[in-house]
N, C-alpha and C positions, 0 to 999 in steps of 0.2 A: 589343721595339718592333714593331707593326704596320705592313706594308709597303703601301702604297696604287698598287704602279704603275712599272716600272720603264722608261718611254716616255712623249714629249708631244708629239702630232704636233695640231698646230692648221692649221685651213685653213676659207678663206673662198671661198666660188662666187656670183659673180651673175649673172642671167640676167633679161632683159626676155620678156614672156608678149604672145602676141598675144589672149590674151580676158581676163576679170578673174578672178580666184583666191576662189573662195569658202570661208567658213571650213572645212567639213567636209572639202573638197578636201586642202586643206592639213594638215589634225588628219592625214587618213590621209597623204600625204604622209612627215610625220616620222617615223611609222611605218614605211614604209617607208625613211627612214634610218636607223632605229633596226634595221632586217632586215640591210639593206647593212654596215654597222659592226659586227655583229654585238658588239653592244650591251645593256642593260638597262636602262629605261626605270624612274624614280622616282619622278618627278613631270612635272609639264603644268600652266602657266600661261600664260595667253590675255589680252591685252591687247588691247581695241578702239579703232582709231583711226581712226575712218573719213572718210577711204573704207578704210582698209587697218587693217594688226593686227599684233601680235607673240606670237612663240609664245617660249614657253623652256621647255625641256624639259630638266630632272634628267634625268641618266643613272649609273647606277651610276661607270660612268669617267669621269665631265663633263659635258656637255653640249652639246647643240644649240640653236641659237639661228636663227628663221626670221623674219625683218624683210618684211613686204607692203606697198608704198606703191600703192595702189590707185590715186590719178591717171594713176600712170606705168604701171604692171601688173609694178612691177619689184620683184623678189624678192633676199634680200640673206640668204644662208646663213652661217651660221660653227660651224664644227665642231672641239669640243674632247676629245681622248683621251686615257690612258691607255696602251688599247688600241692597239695601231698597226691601220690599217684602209687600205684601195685607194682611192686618192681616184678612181679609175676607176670603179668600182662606183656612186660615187654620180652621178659626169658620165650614168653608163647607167642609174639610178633613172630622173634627171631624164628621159633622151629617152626611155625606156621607159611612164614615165608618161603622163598623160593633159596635160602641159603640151605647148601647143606653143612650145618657147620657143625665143628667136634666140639669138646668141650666149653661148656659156656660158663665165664666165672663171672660172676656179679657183688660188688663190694657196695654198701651200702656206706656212707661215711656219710651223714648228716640222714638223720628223721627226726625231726623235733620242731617243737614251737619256736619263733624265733625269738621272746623272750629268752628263751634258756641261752641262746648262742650269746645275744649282748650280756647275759650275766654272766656266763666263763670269761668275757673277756675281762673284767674287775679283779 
């Protein structure tokens, strides 16, 4: 039997931008999650909703998912792995990058083995 992953660490960040997020911005952006997570990128599909957009990004462990509501300038991240990854790293993407954004909340909802997840479900 093939093993797909022995961790599922799920987590959601959103943050309000004080200028508007342009698509390319953003393409590079996930990339740079995809650097931070140290990750493999498999696919990228782009949804326009304008004013804003969604990005979901295949990644070999999961994916990334980037929600833009352009009205607001508010960005709505959820980040799903395998991989166990620093959810610090990615807080430091964000201020590192070229957003300037206000508060950044990051919700952690899954860090564990994934034995533990199939045993909650019994």
């Amino acid at each position: 039997m093939l093993k797909q992953g022995k961790h599922l660490q799920e987590v959601g960040v959103s943050f309000q931008l004080t200028s508007p997020l342009k698509l390319k911005e953003a393409k590079m952006f996930v990339k740079d999650l995809i650097k931070a997570m140290g990750v493999k990128k498999v696919s990228m599909s782009v949804n326009k909703l304008p004013p804003g957009f969604d990005i979901l990004c295949g990644i070999k462990e999961s994916c990334i998912y980037l929600g833009y509501w352009g009205e607001l300038n508010f960005v709505r991240l959820f980040l799903a792995s395998c991989k166990p990854f620093d959810e610090t790293k990615i807080e430091q993407v964000i201020q590192d990058g070229f957003f300037l954004a206000s508060k950044i909340k990051i919700d952690v909802y899954k860090n564990s083995p994934i034995e533990e997840e199939v045993n909650s479900c019994h």
